[in-house]
ZADREN-932539 format. One record per residue (C-alpha): chain; x, z, y. Coordinates in steps of 0.1 Angstrom, whole numbers, plus 5000, padded with zeros to 4 digits. Layout:
 unit    x    z    y
    A    X    Z    Y
...
# end
This chain:
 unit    x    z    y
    A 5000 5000 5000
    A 5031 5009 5025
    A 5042 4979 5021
    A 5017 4956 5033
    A 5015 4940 5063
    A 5003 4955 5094
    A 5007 4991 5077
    A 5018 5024 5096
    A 5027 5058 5089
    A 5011 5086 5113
    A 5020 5125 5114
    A 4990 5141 5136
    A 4987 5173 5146
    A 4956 5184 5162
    A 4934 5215 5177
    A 4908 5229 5148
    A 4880 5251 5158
    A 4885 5287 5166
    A 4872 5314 5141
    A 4855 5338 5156
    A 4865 5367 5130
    A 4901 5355 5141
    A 4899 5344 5170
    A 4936 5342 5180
    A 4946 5329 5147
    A 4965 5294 5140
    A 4940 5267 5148
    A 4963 5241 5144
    A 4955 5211 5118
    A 4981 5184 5103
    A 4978 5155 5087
    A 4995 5124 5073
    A 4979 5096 5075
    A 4983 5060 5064
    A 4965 5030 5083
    A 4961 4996 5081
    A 4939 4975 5109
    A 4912 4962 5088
    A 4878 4937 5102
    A 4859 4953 5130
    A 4829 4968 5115
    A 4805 4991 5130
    A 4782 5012 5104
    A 4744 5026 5107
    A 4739 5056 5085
    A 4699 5070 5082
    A 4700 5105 5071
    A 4664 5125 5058
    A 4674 5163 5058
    A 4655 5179 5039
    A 4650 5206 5013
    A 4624 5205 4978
    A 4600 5172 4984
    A 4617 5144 5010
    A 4590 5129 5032
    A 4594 5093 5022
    A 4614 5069 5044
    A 4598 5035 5037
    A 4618 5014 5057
    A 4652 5012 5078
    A 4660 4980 5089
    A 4687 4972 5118
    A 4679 4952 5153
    A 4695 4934 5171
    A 4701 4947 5211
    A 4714 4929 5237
    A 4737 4943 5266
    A 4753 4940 5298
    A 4787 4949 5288
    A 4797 4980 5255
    A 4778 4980 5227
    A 4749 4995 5214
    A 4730 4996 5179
    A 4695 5005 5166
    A 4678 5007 5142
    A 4641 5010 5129
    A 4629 5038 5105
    A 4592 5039 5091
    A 4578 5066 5075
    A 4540 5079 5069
    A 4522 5063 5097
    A 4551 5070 5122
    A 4576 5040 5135
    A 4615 5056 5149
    A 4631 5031 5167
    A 4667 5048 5175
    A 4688 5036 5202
    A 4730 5047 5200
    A 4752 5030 5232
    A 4790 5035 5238
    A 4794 5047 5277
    A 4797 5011 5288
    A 4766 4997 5274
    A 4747 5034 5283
    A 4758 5026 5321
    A 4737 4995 5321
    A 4702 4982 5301
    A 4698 4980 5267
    A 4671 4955 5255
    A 4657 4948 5220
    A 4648 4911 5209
    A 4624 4922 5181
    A 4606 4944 5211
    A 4608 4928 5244
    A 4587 4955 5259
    A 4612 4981 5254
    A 4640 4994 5278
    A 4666 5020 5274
    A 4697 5028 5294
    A 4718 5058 5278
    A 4740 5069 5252
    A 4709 5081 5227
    A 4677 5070 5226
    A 4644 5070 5204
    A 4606 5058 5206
    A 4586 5070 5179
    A 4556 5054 5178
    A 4523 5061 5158
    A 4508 5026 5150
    A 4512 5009 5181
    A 4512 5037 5208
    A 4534 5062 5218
    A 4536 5091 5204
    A 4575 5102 5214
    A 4602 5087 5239
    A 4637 5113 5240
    A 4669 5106 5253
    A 4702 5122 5254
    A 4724 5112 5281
    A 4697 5089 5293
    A 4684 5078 5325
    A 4654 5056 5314
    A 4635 5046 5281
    A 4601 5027 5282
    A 4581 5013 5262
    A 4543 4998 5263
    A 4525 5020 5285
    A 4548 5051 5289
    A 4582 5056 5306
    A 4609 5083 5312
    A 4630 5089 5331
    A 4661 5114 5341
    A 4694 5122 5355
    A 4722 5113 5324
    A 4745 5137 5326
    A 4764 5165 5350
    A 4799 5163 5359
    A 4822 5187 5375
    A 4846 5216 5375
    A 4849 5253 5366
    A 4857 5275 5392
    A 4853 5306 5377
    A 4852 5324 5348
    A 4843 5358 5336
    A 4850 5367 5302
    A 4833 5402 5301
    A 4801 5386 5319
    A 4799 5357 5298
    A 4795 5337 5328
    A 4808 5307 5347
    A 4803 5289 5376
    A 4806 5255 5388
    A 4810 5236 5414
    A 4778 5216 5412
    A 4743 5224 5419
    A 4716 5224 5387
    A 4681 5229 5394
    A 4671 5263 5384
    A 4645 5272 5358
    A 4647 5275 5319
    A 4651 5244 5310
    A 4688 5244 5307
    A 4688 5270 5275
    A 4704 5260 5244
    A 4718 5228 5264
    A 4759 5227 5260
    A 4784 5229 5285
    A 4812 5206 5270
    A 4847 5208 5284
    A 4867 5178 5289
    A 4901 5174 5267
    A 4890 5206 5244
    A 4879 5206 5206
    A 4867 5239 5207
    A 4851 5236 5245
    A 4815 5236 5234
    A 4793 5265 5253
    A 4759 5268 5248
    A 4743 5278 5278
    A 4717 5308 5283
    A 4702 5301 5319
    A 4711 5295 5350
    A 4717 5330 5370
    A 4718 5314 5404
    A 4730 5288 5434
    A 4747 5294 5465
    A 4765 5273 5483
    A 4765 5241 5462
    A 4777 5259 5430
    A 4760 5270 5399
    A 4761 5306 5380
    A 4755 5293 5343
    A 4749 5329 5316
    A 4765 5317 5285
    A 4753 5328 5251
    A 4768 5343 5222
    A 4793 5365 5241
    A 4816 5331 5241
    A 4858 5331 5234
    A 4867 5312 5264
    A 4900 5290 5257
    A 4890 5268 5284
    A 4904 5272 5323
    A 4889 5275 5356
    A 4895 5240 5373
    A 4889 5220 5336
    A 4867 5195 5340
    A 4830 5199 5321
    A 4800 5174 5317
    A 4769 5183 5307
    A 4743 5163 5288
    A 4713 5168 5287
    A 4682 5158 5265
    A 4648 5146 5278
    A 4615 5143 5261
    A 4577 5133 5269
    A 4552 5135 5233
    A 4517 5128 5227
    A 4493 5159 5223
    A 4463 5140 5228
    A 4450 5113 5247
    A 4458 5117 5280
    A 4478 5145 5273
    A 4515 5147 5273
    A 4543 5177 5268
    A 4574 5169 5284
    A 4607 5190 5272
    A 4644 5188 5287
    A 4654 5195 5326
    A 4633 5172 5354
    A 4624 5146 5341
    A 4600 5115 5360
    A 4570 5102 5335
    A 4546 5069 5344
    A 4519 5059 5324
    A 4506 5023 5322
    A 4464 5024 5320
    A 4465 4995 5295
    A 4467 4986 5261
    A 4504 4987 5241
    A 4510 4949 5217
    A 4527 4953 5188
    A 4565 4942 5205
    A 4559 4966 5229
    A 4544 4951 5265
    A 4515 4963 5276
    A 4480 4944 5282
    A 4468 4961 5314
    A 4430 4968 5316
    A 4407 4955 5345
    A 4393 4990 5358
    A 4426 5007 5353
    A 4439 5036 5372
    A 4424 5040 5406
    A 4430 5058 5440
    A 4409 5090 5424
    A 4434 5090 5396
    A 4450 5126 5394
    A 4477 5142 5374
    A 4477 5180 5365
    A 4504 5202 5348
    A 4513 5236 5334
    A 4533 5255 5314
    A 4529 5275 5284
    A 4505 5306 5288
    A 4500 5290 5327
    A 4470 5274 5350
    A 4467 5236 5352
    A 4477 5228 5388
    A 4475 5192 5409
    A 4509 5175 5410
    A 4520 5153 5434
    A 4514 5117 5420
    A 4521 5083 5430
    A 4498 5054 5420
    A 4505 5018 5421
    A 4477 4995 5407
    A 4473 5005 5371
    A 4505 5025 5368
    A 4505 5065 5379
    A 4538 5084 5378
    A 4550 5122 5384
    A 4579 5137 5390
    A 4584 5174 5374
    A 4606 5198 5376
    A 4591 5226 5348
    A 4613 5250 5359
    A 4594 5249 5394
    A 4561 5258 5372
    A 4577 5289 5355
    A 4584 5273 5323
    A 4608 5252 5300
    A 4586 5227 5291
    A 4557 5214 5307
    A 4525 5200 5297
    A 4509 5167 5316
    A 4468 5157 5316
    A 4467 5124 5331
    A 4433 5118 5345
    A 4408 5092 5358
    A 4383 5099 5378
    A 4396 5129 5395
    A 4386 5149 5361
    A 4398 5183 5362
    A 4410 5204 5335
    A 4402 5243 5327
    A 4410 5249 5292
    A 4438 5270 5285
    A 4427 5288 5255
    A 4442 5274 5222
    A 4424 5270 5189
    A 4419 5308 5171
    A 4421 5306 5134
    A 4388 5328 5122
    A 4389 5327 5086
    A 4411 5310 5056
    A 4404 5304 5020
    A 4432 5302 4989
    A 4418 5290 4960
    A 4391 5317 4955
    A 4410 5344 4977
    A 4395 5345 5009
    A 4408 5363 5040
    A 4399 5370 5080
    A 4422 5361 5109
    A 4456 5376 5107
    A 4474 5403 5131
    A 4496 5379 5157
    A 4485 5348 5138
    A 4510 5356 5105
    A 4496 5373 5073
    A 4512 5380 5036
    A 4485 5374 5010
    A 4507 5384 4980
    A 4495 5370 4949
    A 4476 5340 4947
    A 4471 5314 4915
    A 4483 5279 4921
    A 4459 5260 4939
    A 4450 5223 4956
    A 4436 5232 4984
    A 4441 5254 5015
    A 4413 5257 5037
    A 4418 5270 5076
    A 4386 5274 5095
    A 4394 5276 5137
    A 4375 5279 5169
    A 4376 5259 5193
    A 4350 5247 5222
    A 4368 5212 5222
    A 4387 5189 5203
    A 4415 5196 5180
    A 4445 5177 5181
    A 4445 5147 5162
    A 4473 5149 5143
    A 4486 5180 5126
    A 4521 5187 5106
    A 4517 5219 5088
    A 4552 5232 5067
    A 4551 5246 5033
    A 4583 5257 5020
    A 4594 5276 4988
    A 4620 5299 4983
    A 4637 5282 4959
    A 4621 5251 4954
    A 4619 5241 4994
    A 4596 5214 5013
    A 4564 5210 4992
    A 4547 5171 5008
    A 4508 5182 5023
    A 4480 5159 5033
    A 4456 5179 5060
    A 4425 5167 5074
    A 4401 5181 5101
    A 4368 5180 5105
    A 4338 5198 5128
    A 4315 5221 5108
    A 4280 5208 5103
    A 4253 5232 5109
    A 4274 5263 5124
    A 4284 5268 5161
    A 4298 5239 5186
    A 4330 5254 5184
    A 4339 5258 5144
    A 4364 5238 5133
    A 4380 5231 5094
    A 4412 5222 5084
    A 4425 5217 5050
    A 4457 5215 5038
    A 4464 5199 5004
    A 4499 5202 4988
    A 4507 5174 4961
    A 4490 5183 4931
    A 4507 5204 4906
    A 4532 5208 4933
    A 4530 5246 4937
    A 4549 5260 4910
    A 4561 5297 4903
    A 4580 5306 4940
    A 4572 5322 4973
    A 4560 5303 5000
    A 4552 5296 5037
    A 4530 5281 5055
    A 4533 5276 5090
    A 4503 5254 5108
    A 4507 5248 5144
    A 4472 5238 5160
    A 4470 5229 5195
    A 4440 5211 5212
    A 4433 5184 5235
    A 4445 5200 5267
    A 4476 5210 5248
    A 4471 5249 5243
    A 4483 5256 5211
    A 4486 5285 5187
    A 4505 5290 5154
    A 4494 5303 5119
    A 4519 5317 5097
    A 4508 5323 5060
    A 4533 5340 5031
    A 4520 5340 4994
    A 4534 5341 4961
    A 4522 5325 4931
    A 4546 5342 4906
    A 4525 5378 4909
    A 4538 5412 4924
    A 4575 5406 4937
    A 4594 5435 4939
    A 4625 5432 4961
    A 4658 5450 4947
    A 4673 5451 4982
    A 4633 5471 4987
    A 4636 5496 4960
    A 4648 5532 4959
    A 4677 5535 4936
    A 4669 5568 4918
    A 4701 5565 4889
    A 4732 5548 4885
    A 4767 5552 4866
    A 4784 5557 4896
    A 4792 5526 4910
    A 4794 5508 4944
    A 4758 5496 4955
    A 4753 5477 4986
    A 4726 5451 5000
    A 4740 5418 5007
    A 4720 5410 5037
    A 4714 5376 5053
    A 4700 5345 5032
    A 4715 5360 4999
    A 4685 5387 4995
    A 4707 5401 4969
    A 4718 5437 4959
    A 4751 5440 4946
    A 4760 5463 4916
    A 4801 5468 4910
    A 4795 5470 4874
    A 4826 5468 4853
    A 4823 5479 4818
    A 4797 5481 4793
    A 4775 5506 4797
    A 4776 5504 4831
    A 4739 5507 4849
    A 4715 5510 4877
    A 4681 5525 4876
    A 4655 5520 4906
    A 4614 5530 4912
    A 4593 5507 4916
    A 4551 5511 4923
    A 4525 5486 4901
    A 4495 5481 4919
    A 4470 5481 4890
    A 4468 5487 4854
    A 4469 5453 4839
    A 4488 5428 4816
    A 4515 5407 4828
    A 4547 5386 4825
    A 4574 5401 4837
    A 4608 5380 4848
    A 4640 5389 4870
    A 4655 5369 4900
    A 4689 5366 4901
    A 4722 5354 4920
    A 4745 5338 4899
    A 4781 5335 4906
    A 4813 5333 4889
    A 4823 5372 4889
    A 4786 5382 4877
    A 4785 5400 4839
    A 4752 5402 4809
    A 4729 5428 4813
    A 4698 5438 4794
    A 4671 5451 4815
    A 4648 5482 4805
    A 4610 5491 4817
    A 4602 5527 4814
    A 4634 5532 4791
    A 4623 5507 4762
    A 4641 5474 4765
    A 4627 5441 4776
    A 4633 5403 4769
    A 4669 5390 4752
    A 4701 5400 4779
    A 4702 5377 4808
    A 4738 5360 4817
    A 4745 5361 4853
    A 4773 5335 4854
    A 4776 5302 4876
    A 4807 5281 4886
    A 4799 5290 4920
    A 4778 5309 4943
    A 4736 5303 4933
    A 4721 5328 4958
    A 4687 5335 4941
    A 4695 5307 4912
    A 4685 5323 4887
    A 4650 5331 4865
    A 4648 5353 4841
    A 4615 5355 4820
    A 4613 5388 4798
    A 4578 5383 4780
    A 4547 5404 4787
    A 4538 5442 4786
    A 4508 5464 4797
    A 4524 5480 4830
    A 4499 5512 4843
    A 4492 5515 4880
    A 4514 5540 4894
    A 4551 5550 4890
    A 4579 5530 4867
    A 4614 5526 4867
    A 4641 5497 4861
    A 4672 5498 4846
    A 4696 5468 4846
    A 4731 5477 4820
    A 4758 5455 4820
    A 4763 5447 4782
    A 4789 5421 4787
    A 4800 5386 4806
    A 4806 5356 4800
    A 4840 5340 4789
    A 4848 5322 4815
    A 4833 5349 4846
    A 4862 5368 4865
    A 4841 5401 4865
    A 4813 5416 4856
    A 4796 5425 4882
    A 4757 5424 4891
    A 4731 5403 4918
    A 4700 5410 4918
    A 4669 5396 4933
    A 4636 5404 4925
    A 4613 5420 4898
    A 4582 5398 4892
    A 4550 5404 4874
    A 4526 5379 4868
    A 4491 5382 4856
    A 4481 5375 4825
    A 4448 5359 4829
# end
């Protein structure tokens, strides 16, 4: 390979990032590398992230763009009943407009871009270091990016100021302030303390390290966003942004047909932010096209919701849908305390069915989560529909997870409602359709041979026994709720230095001895099942005794999860 033409030999050394546990450690990476100039190629990689069930991508085709100068790529994603079109520029090609053959009615100018759109209308433009994306009847747009220079730092404030001025408000949280020339000069910012004097206080979060300097150079980038809540109805996210809205109709490559009696001079726009009053806005109209200019920050808020109307219409609603009642399978239950409730055991079912109040129209599209511990994403279908024959203002949702799809696990629901003035509320559901789970990290340890026992905190949910010889046990309490019979099993972690044990109810011993061992680190991996028993209401204990390990395990030590019974029906 060295020896063919064009070939070189490079010894790099460059800055890693900093660990935070060792913060003044070496940082310092080096590596040898070998390259060859090869054709010019430039690659579009489409990632789903997901975890259990992936959500289909149908399609992702590449288009082609056209530029003034740079270049820039997209590409189109379908899935569902949702179209992504994403938009990725080098600086030269952001600075100027970036057009799209296969959609002449788009326009973007920006480093990162996307329009999602939900058959032919918008539903989503966002940029990131962008100043304008349109598309049919909607456009954004915003100021790119902020340049300057630190001036000042203060390590034991967590605060830094520089010498440009950022309009105030909360929009700025969770944006980064990236420092020029720095691997490790990414700060997420907090909020913006204050300006004087054409210079801005940023709070930094995290209680930062700096390693950058006061007079380095910064930029910061900021995102933008403007969704569909409902008709009309638009949420904007990111610092000021400007939206317009075309009264017409979007085509399928994106222009617009433009409707006779379109916006007029009684057209008004109204905003708010979360938990706030709808208030007029300043608005400019131009023949059918109305646009606003907002600052959410100046409304109290971080993002901001926009009713566009005609006709002078004005909006009152700011209550958001209130969930009255719910059914499981045949478990029913009221509303919940602060819109979250943990129904414990409930059988595997088809259907979840969420019945809401609401005096006027739900939001037309809905995307509740349902997640397992261990198994992840579980794909739902939801429709809504008004109640026949009860009160104007009932409302019924129902959720349906793929058939056959909830299996033994503990899961999540999270449904987040909002209505067509964009108030919104959020209904958080836990249940568990492997019976009554019993966390160790939970239960009162009441015996043991001695040994270190500690809770391993975090994602593991894991408590660690230091087991290390045969014979070697821990006993715990645990409550049953009824007098009934069930299955029982044991959750696990597995892991490399984990032993055997045999695990005891009451003293007499249950199912064959469970092997703890894994290559690597399974945090909750493992399933035990250890048969059926009749288990009395009232007061029981647990013992888990290491009775050996596996060949090729390092040590014999013990992770455990959860106890689980099941009904026996």
């Amino acid at each position: 390979m060295m020896g063919q033409p064009g070939t070189s030999l490079v010894y790099a050394k460059a800055n890693g990032l900093r660990d935070r546990s060792d913060p003044f450690g070496e940082r310092d990476m080096y590596k040898l590398l070998v390259r060859r100039l090869g054709p010019e190629n430039h690659f579009i990689s489409v990632f789903e992230i997901f975890r259990g069930e992936a959500t289909g991508i149908g399609e992702a085709t590449e288009l082609a763009t056209e530029t003034e100068s740079g270049f820039a790529k997209a590409v189109r994603v379908r899935h569902d009943d949702t179209t992504d079109i994403i938009i990725i520029a080098d600086r030269d090609a952001a600075e100027g407009k970036i057009i799209l053959s296969d959609y002449p009615g788009l326009s973007f100018s920006g480093r990162m871009g996307v329009v999602s759109l939900r058959g032919d209308e918008v539903d989503r433009l966002w940029m990131l270091g962008g100043s304008h994306v349109s598309y049919g009847t909607m456009t954004l747009d915003a100021d790119p990016i902020y340049e300057g220079t630190i001036t000042k730092l203060d390590a034991e404030a967590s605060t830094a100021i520089i010498d440009i001025t950022l309009p105030q408000g909360e929009m700025w949280k969770g944006q980064q302030l990236l420092v020029a020339g720095r691997t490790d000069g990414a700060y997420e910012i907090d909020s913006v303390l204050g300006v004087e004097g054409g210079q801005t206080t940023l709070k930094l979060a995290d209680e930062p390290i700096f390693t950058c300097e006061e007079r380095d150079a910064f930029s910061i980038v900021p995102s933008a966003s403007v969704s569909r809540v409902s008709p009309g109805v638009w949420r904007t996210g990111g610092g000021p942004v400007q939206v317009g809205m075309v009264d017409g109709k979007t085509l399928p490559d994106g222009q617009v047909m433009v409707r006779a009696n379109g916006h007029g001079a009684d057209s008004r726009v109204y905003g708010r932010t979360e938990g706030g009053a709808w208030q007029p806005l300043d608005a400019q109209v131009q023949g059918p096209r109305v646009s606003v200019k907002l600052d959410p920050g100046s409304l109290g808020g971080a993002d901001a919701w926009l009713y566009f109307s005609r006709g002078g219409m004005q909006p009152t609603d700011t209550t958001a849908p209130q969930l009255l009642e719910g059914r499981i399978g045949r478990e029913s239950f009221g509303a919940p305390q602060s819109g979250a409730a943990d129904l414990g055991y409930i059988a595997p079912v088809d259907r979840i069915s969420l019945t809401y109040r609401e005096a006027g129209q739900l939001a037309a599209h809905v995307t509740p989560t349902l997640v397992g511990v261990t198994g992840g994403t579980v794909a739902t279908r939801v429709s809504t529909q008004k109640v026949r024959g009860a009160a104007d203002d009932r409302w019924r949702m129902v959720v349906r997870p793929r058939r056959g799809s909830l299996g033994p696990d503990e899961y999540t629901l999270i449904v987040p409602v909002g209505d067509e003035f964009g108030n919104e509320s959020r209904t958080v559901l836990q249940f568990t359709t492997m019976g009554h789970v019993l966390a160790f990290e939970q239960l009162a340890v009441v015996d043991s041979s001695g040994k270190l026992s500690k809770s391993l905190g975090g994602e593991l949910h894991t408590m660690f026994y230091r087991s290390e010889e045969p014979g070697d046990y821990i006993t715990f309490g645990f409550d049953a709720p009824a007098t009934r019979r069930v299955e029982a099993a044991l959750r696990f972690t597995r892991y490399s230095g984990y032993g055997i044990v045999q695990v005891s109810i009451d003293g007499r011993p249950i199912g064959e001895p469970v092997d703890m061992y894994a290559a690597g680190l399974e945090p909750m991996g493992g399933l035990a099942q250890l048969g059926e028993l009749e288990l009395s209401e009232g007061r029981h204990t647990i013992r888990i005794e290491l009775v050996g390990k596996n060949q090729q395990a390092a040590d014999a030590f013990m992770g455990l999860c959860d106890l689980v019974f099941t009904p026996v029906e």
